[in-house]
Biopython code that builds the backbone (N, CA, C, O; Angstrom):
import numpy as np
from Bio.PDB.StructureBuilder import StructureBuilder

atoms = [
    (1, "UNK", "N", (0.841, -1.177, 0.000)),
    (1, "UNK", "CA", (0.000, 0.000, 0.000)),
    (1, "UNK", "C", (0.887, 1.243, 0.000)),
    (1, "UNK", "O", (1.643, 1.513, 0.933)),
    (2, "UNK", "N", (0.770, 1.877, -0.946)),
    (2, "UNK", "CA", (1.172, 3.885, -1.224)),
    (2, "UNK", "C", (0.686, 4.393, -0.596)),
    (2, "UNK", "O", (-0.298, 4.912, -1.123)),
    (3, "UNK", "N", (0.824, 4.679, 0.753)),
    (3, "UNK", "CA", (0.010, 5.915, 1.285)),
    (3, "UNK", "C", (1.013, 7.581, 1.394)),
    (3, "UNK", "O", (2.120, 7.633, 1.928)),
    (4, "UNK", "N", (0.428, 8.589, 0.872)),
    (4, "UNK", "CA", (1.253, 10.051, 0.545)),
    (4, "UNK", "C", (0.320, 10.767, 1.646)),
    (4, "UNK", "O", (-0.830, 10.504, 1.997)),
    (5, "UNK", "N", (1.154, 11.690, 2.036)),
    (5, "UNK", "CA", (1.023, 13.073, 3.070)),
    (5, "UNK", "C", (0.389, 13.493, 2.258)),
    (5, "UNK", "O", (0.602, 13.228, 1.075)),
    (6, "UNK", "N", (-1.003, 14.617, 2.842)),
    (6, "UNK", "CA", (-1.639, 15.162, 1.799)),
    (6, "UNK", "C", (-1.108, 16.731, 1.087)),
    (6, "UNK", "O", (-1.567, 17.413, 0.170)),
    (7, "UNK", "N", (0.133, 16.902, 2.051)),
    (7, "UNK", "CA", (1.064, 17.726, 0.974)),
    (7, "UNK", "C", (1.468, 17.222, -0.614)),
    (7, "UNK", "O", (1.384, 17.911, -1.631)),
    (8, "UNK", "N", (1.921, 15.840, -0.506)),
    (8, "UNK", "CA", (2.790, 15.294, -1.358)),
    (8, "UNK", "C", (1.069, 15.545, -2.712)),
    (8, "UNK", "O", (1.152, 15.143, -3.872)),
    (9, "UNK", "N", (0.361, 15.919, -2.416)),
    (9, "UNK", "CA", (-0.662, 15.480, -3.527)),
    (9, "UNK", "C", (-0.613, 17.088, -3.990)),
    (9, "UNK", "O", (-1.242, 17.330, -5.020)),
    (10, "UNK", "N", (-0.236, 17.714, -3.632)),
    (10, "UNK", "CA", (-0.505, 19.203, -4.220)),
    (10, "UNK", "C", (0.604, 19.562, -5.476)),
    (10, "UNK", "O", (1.825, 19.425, -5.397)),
    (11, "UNK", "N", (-0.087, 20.007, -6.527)),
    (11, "UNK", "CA", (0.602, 20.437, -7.675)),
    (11, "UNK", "C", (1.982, 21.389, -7.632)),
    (11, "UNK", "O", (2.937, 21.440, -8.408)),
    (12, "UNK", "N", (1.715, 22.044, -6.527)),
    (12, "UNK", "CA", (2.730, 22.953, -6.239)),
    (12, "UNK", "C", (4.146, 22.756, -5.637)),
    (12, "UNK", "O", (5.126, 23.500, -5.622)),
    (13, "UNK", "N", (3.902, 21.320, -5.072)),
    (13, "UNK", "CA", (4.708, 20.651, -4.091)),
    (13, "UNK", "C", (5.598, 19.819, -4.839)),
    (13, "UNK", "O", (6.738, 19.392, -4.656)),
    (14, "UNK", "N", (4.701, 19.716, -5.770)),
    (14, "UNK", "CA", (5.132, 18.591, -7.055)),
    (14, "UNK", "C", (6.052, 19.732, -7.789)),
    (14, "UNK", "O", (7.146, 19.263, -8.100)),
    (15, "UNK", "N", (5.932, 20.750, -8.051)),
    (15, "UNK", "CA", (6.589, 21.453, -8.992)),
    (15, "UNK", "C", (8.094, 22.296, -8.367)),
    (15, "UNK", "O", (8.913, 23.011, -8.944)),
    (16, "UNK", "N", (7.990, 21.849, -7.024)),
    (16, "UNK", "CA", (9.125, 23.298, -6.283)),
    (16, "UNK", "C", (9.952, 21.338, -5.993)),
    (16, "UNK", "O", (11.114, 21.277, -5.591)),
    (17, "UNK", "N", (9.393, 20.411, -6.185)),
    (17, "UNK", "CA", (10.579, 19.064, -6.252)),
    (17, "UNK", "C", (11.080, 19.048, -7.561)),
    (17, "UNK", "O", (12.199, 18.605, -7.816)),
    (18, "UNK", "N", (10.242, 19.549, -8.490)),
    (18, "UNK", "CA", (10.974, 19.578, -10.006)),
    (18, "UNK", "C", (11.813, 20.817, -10.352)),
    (18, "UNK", "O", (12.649, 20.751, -11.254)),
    (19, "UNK", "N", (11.644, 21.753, -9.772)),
    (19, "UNK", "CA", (12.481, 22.849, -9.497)),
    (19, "UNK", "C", (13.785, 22.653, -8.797)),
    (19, "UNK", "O", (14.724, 23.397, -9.080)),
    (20, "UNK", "N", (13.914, 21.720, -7.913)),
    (20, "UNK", "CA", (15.153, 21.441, -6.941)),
    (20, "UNK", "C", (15.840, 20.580, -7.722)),
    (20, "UNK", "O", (17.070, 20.609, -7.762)),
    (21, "UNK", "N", (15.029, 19.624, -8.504)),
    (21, "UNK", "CA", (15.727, 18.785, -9.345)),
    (21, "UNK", "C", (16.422, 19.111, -10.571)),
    (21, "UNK", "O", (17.382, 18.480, -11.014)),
    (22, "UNK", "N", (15.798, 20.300, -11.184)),
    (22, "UNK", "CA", (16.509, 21.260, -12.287)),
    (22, "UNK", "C", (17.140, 21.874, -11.969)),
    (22, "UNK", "O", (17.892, 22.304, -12.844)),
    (23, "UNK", "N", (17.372, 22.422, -10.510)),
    (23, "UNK", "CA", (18.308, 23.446, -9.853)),
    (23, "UNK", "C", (19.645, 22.859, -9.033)),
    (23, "UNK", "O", (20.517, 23.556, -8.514)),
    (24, "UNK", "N", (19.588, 21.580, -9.048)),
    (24, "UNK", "CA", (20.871, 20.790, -8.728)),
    (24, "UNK", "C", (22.026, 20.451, -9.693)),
    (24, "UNK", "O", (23.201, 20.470, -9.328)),
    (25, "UNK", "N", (21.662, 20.165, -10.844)),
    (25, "UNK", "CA", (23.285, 20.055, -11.596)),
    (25, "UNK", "C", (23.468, 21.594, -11.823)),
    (25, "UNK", "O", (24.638, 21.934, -11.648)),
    (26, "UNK", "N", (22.710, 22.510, -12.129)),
    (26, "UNK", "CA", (23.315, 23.585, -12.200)),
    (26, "UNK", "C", (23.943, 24.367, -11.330)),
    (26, "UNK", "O", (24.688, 25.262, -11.730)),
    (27, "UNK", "N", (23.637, 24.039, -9.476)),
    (27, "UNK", "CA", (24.092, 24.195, -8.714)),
    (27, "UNK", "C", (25.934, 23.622, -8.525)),
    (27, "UNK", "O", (26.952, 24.037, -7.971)),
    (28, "UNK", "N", (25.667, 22.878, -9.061)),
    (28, "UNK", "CA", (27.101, 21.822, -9.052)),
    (28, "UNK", "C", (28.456, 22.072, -10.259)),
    (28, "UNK", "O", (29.651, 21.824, -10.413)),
    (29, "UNK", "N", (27.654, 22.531, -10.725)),
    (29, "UNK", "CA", (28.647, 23.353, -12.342)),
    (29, "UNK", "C", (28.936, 24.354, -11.827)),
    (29, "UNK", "O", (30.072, 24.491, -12.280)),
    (30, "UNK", "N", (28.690, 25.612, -10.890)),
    (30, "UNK", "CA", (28.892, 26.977, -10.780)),
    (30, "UNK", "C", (29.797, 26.418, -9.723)),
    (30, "UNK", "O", (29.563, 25.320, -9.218)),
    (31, "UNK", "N", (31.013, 27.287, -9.315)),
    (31, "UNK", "CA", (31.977, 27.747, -8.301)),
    (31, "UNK", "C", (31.519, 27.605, -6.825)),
    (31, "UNK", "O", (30.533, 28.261, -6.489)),
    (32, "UNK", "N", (32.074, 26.889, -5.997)),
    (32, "UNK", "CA", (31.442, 27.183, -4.538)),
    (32, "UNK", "C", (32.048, 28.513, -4.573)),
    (32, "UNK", "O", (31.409, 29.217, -3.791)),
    (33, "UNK", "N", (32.810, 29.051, -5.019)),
    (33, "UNK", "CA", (32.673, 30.431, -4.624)),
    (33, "UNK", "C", (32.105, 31.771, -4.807)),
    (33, "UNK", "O", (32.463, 32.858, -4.352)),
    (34, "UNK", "N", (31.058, 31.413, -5.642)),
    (34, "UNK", "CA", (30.013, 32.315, -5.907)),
    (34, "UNK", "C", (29.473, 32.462, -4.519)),
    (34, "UNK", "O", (29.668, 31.784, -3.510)),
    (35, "UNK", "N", (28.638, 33.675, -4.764)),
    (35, "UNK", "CA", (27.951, 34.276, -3.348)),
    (35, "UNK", "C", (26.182, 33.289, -3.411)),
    (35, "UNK", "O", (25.302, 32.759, -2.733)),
    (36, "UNK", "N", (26.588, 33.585, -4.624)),
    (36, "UNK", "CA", (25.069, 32.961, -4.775)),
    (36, "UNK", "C", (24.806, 31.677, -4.705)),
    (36, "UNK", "O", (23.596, 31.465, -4.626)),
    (37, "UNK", "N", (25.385, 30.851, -4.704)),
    (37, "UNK", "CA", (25.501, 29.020, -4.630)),
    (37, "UNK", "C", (24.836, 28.491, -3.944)),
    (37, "UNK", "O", (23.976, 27.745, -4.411)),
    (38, "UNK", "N", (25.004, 28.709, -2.233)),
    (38, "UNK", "CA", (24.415, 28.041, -1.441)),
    (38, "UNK", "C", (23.276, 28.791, -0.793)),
    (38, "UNK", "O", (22.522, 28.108, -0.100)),
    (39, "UNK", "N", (22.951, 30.465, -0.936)),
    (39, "UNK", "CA", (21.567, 30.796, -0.971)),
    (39, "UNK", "C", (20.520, 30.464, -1.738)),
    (39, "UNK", "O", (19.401, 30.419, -1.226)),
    (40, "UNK", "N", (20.717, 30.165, -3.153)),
    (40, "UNK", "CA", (20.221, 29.567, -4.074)),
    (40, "UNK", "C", (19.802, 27.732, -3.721)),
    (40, "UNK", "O", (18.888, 27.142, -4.299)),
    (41, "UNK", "N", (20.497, 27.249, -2.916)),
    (41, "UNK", "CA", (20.455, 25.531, -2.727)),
    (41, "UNK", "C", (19.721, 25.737, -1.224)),
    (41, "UNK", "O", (18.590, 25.252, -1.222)),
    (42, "UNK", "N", (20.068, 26.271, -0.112)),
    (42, "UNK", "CA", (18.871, 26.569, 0.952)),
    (42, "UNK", "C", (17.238, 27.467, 0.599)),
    (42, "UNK", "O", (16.180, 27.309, 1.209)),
    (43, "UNK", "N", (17.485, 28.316, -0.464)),
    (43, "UNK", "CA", (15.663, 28.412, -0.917)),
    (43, "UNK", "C", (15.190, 27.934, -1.516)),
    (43, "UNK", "O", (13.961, 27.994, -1.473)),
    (44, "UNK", "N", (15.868, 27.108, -2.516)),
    (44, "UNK", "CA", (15.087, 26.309, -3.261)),
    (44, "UNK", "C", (14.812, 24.626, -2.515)),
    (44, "UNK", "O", (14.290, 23.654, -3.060)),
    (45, "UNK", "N", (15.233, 24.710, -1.456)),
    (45, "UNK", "CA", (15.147, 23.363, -0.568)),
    (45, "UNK", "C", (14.071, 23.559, 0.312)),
    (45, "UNK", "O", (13.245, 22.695, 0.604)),
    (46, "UNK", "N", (14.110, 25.272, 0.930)),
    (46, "UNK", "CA", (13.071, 25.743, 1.974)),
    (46, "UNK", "C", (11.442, 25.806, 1.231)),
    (46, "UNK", "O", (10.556, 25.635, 2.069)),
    (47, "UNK", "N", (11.046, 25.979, 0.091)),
    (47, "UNK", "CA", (10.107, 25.760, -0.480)),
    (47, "UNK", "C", (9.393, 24.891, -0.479)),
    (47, "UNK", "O", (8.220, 25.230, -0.321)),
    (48, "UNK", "N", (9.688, 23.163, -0.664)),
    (48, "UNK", "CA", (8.889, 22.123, -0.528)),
    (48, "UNK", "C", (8.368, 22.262, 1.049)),
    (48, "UNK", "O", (7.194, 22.197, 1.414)),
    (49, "UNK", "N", (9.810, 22.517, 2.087)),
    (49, "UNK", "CA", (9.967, 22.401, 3.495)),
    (49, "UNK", "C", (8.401, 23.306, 4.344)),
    (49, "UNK", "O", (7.619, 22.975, 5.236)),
    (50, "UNK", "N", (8.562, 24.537, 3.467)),
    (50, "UNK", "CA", (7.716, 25.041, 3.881)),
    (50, "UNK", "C", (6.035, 24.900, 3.132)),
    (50, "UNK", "O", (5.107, 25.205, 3.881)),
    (51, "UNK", "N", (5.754, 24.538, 1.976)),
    (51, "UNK", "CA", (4.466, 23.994, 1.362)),
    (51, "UNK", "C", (4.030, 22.824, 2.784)),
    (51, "UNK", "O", (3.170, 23.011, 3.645)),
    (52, "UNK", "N", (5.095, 21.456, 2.602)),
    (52, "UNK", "CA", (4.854, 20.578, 4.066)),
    (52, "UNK", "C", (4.417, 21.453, 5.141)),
    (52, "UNK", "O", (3.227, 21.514, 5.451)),
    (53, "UNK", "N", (5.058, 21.939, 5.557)),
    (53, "UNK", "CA", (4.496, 22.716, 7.412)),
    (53, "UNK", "C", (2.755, 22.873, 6.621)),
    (53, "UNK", "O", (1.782, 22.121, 6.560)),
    (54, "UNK", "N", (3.074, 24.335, 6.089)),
    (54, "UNK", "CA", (1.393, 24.972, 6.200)),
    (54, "UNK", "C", (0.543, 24.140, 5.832)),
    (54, "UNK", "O", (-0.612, 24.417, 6.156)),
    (55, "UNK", "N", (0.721, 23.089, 5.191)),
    (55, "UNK", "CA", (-0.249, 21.825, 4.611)),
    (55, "UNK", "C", (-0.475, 21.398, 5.931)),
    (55, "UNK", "O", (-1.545, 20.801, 6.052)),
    (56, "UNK", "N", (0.186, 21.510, 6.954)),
    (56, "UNK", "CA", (-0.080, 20.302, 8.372)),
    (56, "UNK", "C", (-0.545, 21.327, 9.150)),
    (56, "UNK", "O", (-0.829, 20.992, 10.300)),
    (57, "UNK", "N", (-0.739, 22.699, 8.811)),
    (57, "UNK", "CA", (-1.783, 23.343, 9.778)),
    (57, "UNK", "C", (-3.041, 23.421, 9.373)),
    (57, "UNK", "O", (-3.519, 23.671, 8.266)),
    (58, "UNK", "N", (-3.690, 23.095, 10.758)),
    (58, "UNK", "CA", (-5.294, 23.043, 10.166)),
    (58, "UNK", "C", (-6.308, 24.246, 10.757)),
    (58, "UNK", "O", (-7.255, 24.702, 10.116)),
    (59, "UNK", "N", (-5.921, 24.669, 12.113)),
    (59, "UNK", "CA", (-6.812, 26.233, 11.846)),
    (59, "UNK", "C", (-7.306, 26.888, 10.769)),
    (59, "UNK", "O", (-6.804, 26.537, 9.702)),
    (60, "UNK", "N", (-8.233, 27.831, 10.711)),
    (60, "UNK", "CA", (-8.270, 28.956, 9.646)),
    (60, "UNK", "C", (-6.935, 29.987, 9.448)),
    (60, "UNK", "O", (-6.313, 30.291, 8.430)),
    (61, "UNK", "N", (-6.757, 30.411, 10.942)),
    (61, "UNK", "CA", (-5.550, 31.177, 11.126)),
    (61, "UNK", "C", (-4.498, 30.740, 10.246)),
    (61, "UNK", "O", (-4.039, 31.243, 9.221)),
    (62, "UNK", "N", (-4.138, 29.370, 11.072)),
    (62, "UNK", "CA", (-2.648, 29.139, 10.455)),
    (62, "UNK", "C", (-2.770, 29.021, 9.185)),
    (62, "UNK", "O", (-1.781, 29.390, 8.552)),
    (63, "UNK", "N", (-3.966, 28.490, 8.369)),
    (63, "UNK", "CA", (-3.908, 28.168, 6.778)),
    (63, "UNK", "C", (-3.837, 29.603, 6.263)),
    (63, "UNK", "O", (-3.183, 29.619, 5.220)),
    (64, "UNK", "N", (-4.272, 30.812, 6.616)),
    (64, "UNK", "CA", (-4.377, 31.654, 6.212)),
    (64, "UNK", "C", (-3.241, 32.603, 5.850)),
    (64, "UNK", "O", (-3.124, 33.369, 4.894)),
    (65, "UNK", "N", (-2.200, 32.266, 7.180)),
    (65, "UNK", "CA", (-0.592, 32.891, 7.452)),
    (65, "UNK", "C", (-0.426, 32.246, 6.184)),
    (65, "UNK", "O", (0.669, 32.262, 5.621)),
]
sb = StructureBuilder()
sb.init_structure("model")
sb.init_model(0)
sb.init_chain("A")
sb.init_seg("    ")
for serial, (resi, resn, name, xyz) in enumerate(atoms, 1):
    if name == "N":
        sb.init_residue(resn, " ", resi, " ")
    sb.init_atom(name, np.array(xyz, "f"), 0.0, 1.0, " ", f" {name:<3s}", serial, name[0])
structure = sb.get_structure()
């Protein structure tokens, strides 16, 4: 049995994992010494991270934040 978080079912969630996945070899070709490297690899990681959280709040409030 497949059972998915009901994050994992959202289109959006689906698309910021295909985003991380297009944004990794190109991450890996550029210089660790760019400024931009590893801000670029922590927001594009914090995106799914954060779709998960607000999906697991269920108030009005919190869905609303």
């Amino acid at each position: 049995m497949n059972r998915r978080f009901d994050h994992e079912k959202l289109e959006v969630y689906q698309v910021s994992l295909a985003f991380i996945t297009w944004l990794e070899p190109i991450l890996q070709k550029l210089p660790k010494s760019l400024s931009v490297t590893d801000p670029l690899d922590r927001a594009s990681t914090s995106i799914p991270l954060n779709i998960a959280e607000g999906n697991g709040t269920f108030t009005g409030a919190d869905r609303c934040r």
